[in-house]
Each structure stands twice: as structure tokens, then as C-alpha cells.
Backbone bond lengths (Angstrom), bond angles and torsions (degrees), N, CA, C in turn:
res aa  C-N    CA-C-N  psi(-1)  N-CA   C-N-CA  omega(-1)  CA-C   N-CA-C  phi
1 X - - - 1.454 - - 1.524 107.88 -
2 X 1.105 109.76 111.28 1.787 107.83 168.43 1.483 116.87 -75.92
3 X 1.572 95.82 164.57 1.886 95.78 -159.40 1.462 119.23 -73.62
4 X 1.405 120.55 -9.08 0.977 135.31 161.76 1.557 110.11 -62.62
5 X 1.523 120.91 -39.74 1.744 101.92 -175.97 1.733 103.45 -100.68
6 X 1.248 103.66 13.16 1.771 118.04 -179.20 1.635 106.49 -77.20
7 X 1.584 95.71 -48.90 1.360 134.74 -174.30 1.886 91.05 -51.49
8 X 1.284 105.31 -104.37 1.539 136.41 160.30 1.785 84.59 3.15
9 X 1.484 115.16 -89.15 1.328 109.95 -157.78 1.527 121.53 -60.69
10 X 1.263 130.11 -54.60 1.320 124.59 133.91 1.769 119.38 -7.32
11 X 1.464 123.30 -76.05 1.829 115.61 172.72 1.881 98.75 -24.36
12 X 1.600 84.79 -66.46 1.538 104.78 -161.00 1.599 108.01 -27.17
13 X 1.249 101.56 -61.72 1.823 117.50 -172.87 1.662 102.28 -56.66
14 X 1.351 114.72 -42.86 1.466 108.38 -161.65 1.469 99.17 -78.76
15 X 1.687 120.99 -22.01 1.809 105.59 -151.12 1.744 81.83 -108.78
16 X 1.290 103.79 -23.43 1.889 97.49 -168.61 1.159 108.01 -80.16
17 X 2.063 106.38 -59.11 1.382 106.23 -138.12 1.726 83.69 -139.86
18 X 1.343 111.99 52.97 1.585 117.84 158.47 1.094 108.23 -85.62
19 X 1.429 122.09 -34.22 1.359 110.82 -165.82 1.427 117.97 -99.51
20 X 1.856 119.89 9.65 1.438 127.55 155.21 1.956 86.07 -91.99
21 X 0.627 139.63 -39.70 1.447 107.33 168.05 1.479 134.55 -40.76
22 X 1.094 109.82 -45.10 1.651 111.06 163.83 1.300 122.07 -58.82
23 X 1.349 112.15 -33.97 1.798 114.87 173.78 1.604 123.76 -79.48
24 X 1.683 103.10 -16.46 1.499 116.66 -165.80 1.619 92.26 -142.77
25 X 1.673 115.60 117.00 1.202 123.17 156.91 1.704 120.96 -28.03
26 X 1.081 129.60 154.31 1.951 113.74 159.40 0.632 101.45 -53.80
27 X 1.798 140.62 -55.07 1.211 126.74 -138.59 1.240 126.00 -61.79
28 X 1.246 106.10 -20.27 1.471 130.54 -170.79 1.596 106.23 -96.41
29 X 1.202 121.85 28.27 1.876 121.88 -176.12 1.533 94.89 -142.87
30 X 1.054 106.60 59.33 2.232 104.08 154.71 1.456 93.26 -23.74
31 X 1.342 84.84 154.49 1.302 119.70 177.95 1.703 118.36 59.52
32 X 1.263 108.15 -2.51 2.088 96.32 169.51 1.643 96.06 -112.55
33 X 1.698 66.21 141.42 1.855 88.82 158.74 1.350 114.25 -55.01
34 X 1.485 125.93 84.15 1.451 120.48 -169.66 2.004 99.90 -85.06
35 X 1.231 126.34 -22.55 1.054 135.31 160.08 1.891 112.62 -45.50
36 X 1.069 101.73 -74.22 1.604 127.88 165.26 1.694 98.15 -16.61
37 X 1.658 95.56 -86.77 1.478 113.77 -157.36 1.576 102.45 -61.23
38 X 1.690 130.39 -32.67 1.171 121.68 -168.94 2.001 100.09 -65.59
39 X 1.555 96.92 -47.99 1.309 103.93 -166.53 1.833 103.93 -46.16
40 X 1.244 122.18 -42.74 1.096 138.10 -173.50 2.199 103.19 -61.83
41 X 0.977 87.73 -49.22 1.462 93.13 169.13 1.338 125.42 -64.04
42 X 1.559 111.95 -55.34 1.224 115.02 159.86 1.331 112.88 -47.42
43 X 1.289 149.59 -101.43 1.330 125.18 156.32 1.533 115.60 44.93
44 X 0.739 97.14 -110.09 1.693 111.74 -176.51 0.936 122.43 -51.31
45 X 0.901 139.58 -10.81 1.853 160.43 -174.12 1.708 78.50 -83.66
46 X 1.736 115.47 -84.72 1.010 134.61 -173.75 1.870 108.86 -25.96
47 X 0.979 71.97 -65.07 1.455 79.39 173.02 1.568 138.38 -69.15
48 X 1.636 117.16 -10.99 1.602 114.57 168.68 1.856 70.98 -148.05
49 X 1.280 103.91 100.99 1.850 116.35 150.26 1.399 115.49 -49.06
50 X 1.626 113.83 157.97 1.382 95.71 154.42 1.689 94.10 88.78
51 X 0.835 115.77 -7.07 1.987 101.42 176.42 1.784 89.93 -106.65
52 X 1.454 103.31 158.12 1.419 108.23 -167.92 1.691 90.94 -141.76
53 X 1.518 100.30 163.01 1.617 93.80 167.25 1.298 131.45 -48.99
54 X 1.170 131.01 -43.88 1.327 162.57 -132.21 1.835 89.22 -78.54
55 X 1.574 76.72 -81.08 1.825 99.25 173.22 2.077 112.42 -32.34
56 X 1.238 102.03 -80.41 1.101 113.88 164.13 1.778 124.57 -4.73
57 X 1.480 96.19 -84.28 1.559 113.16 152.10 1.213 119.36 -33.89
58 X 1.383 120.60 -71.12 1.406 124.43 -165.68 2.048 107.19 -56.31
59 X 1.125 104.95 -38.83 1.530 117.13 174.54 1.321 114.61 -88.90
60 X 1.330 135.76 -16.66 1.525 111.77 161.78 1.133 112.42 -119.39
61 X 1.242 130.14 4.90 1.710 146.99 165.71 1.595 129.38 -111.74
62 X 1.264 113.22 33.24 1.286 84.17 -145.83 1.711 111.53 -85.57
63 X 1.429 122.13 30.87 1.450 119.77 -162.51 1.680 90.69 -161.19
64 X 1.762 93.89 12.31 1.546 103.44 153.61 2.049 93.98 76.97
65 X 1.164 122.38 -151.17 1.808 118.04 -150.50 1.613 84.51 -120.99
66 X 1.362 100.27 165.66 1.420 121.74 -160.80 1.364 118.67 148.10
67 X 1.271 120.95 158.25 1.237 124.55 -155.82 1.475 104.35 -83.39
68 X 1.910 118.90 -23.98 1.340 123.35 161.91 1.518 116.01 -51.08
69 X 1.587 101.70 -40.85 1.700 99.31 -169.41 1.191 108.97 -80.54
70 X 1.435 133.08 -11.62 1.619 141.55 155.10 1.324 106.34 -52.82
71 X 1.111 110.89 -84.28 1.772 104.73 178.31 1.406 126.28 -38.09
72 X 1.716 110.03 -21.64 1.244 98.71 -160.82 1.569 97.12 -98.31
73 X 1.518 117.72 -7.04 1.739 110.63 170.89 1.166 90.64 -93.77
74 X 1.414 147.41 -51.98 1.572 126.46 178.85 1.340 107.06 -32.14
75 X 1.172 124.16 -50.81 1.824 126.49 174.48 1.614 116.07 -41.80
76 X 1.554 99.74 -57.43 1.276 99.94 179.19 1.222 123.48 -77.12
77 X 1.155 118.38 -32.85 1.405 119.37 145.98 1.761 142.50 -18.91
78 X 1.293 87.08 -56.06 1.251 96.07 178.21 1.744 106.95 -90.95
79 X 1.151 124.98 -2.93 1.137 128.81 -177.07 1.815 129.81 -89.38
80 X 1.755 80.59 -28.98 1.312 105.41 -178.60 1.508 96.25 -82.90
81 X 1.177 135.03 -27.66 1.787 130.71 -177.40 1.951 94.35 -80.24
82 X 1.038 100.93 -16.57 1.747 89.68 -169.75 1.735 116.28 -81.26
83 X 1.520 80.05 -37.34 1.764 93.12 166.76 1.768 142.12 -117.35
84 X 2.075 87.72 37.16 1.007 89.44 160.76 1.883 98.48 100.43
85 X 1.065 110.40 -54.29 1.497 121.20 -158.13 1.922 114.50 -58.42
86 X 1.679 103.56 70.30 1.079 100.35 173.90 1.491 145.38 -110.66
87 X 0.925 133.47 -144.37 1.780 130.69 168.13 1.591 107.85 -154.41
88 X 1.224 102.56 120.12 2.034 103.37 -175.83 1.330 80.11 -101.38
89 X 1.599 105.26 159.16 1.373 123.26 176.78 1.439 100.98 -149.73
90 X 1.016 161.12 131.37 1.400 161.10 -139.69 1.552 109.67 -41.42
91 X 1.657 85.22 64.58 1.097 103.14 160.07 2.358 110.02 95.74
92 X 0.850 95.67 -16.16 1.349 103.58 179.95 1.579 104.25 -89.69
93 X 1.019 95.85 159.87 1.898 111.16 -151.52 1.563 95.52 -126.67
94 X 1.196 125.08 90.50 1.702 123.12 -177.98 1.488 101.47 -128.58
95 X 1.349 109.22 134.18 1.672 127.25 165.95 1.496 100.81 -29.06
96 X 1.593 110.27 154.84 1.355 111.21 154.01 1.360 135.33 -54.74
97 X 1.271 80.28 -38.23 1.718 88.73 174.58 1.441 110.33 -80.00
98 X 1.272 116.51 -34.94 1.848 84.18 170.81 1.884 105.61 -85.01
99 X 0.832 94.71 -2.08 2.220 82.31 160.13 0.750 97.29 -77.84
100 X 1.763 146.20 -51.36 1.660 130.82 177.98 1.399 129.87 -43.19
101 X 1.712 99.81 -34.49 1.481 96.25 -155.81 1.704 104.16 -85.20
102 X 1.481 91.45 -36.42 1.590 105.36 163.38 1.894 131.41 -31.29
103 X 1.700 72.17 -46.80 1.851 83.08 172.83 1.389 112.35 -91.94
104 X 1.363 121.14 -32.23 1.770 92.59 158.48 0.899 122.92 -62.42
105 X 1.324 151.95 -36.20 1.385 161.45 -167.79 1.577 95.46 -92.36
106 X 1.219 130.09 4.27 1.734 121.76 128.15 1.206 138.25 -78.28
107 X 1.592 98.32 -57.49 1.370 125.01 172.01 2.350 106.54 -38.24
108 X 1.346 107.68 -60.26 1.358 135.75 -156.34 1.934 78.38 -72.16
109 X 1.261 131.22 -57.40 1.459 101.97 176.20 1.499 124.16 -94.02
110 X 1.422 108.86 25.83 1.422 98.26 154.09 1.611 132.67 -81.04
């Protein structure tokens, strides 16, 4: 897999299917780099202390999953690249919000 479709699948998990991560451990999702995505989570944790699951949830879920709360991190998503608001990770360039979602979907299978 080149890092470009590493990249891609990873977005995918954080903007699609971060928020069946919180309901379903990785371990339990064949086929993702659950190694990958935690490391990516971890990350960010590392990097802004002090965020907890709870928090997390309450700010990118807060009326729980739905196709509104899709659109509405695609929103932030795209909002967070407009103003700057990002997270490098060896070298990869992801919205805040997908560094957030990443770290719940660490946090949620620890």
C-alpha cells in the first residue's frame, strides 16, 4: 500500500468511520491498520495532554452518529485546513479534527 492510499484510508476511518470506532474496539474491524490509526491517535494525545474520552465525544459527537454529524466533521474538516488548524504526524498533514477523531478512536480502544 503506498502512503498516499495509507493516507486516504486512515482520512476515511477518521471522517467516515471514527465514530463506529468509539462504539466498536479496532480490534474488531478486519482490514484497518488498527496499529496505524491508534499510533496516529496516540500522537495527538501526546501532543495536546489533558483531552480525555469524555471530552472528545462530547465535542465531536455530541447527539451521538448520523449522517448530520458526518457532514458536520466534513465541515470541520474542511475548515480546520482553511485556517491553518493542523496536526503533522510523520510528516502527514491531517485537520484537527481528524487528529481528534483519531484519538478517540484510541482513547475508546484502550
Amino acid at each position: 500500500m503506498t502512503m498516499l492510499q495509507r493516507r486516504e484510508l486512515f482520512v476515511l476511518i477518521a471522517a467516515l468511520g471514527g465514530a463506529a470506532l468509539v462504539s466498536a474496539p479496532a480490534h474488531a474491524m478486519p482490514g484497518i491498520d488498527q496499529e496505524g490509526a491508534a499510533r496516529i491517535g496516540e500522537a495527538y494525545l501526546q501532543a495536546r495532554p489533558g483531552l480525555d474520552r469524555q471530552h472528545l465525544q462530547r465535542e465531536l459527537l455530541p447527539d451521538g452518529w448520523s449522517e448530520v454529524t458526518l457532514a458536520g466533521l466534513r465541515q470541520r474538516v474542511a475548515t480546520d485546513f482553511r485556517e491553518g488548524r493542523m496536526f503533522i504526524h510523520r510528516g502527514w498533514r491531517l485537520s484537527d479534527t481528524e487528529g481528534r477523531l483519531f484519538a478517540l478512536a484510541a482513547l475508546s480502544d484502550a
